[in-house]
N, C-alpha and C positions, 0 to 999 in steps of 0.2 A: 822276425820269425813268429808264424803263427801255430799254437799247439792245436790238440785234436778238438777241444772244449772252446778255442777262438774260431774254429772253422765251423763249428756247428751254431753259431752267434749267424754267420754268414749263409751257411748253404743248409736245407731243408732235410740231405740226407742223416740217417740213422745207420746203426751199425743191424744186420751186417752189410748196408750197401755205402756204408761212405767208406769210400776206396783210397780215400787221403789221408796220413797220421800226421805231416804237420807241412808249412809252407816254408818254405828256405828264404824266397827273395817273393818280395810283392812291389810291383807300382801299380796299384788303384786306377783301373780302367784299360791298361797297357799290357800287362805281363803279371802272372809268374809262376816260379817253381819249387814245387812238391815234392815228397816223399813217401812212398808206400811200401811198408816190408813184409815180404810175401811169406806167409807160413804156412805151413803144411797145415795147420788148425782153418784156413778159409773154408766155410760149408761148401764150394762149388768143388773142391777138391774132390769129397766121397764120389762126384761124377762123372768127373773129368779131366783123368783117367786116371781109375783107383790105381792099377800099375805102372800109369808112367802121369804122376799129375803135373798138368801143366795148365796155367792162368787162361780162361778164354780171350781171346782176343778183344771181343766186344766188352770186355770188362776192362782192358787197357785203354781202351777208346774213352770208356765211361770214365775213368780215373781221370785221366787227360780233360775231359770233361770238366770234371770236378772242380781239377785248380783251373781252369779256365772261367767257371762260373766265378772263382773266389775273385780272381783279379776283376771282373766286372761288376759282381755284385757287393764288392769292397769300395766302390766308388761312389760317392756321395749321391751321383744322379741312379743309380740304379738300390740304392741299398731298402731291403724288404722287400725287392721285387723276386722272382723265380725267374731263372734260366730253361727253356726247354730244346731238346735236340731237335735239328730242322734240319739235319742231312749228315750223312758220313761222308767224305771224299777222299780219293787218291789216298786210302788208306794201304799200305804197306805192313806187313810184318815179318821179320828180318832174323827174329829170332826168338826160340821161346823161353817163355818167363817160368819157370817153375818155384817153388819153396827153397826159400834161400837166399831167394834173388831180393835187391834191393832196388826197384826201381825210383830214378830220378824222370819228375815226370814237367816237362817245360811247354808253357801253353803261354801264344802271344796273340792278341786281338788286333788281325789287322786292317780289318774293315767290321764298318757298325755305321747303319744307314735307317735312322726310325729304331723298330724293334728286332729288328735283324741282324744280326753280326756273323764274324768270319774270324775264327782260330786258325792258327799256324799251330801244329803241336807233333811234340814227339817225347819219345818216354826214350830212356837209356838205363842200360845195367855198365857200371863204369863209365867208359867213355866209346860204349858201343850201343848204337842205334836199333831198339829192338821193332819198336812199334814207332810209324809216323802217317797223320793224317792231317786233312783240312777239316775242320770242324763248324757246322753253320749252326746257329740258334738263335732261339727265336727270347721275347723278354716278355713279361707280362706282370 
């Protein structure tokens, strides 16, 4: 398990954009999965929507992102390098995330060719599938 001060060893983001509080399960280069717990104190809340707040989507996407970066940039051949997004795909969302909500967020690397790779991910509240996409990025 990685805490929120082992994952910033790893990934470049700061608070308030790093969307991950700690990693559950990692294989270095392959997989793995995160945890992010949504509170009504997230600055994007004041926006969206003061009345009924709910997580934006592309911010699930980024989270998803995030441990996906961890499990690649936690691998010896990439460590110190930066991940960047190089396409959203067949992104789905299923159900919304509000304050409260505990997402488990699982991102697996299933292709990486040069400096290009391919996420499989999906984020879940319990064992219900809220957000899922294919994720490509780029390494530098």
């Amino acid at each position: 398990m990685l805490n929120t001060k082992q994952i910033m060893e790893i990934l470049p983001h700061r608070a308030p954009f790093l969307l991950v509080d700690r990693i559950d399960e990692l294989e270095p280069g392959k997989r793995a999965v995160g945890c992010k717990a949504v509170t009504y104190n997230e600055p994007y809340f004041a926006g969206h929507f003061p009345q009924e707040p709910v997580m934006p989507g592309v911010l699930i996407c980024e989270a998803l992102a995030q441990v996906g970066a961890v499990a690649l940039l936690s691998h010896e051949d990439y460590r110190g390098k930066l991940a960047f997004f190089g396409g959203i795909n067949k992104a789905r969302f299923r159900r919304k995330v509000v304050p409260g909500d505990v997402l488990r967020l699982e991102t697996e690397l299933i292709k990486i060719k040069g400096p290009v790779g391919i996420g499989k991910a999906a984020a879940y509240i319990g064992d219900e599938v809220c957000t899922e996409a294919e994720l490509t990025f780029v390494v530098q």
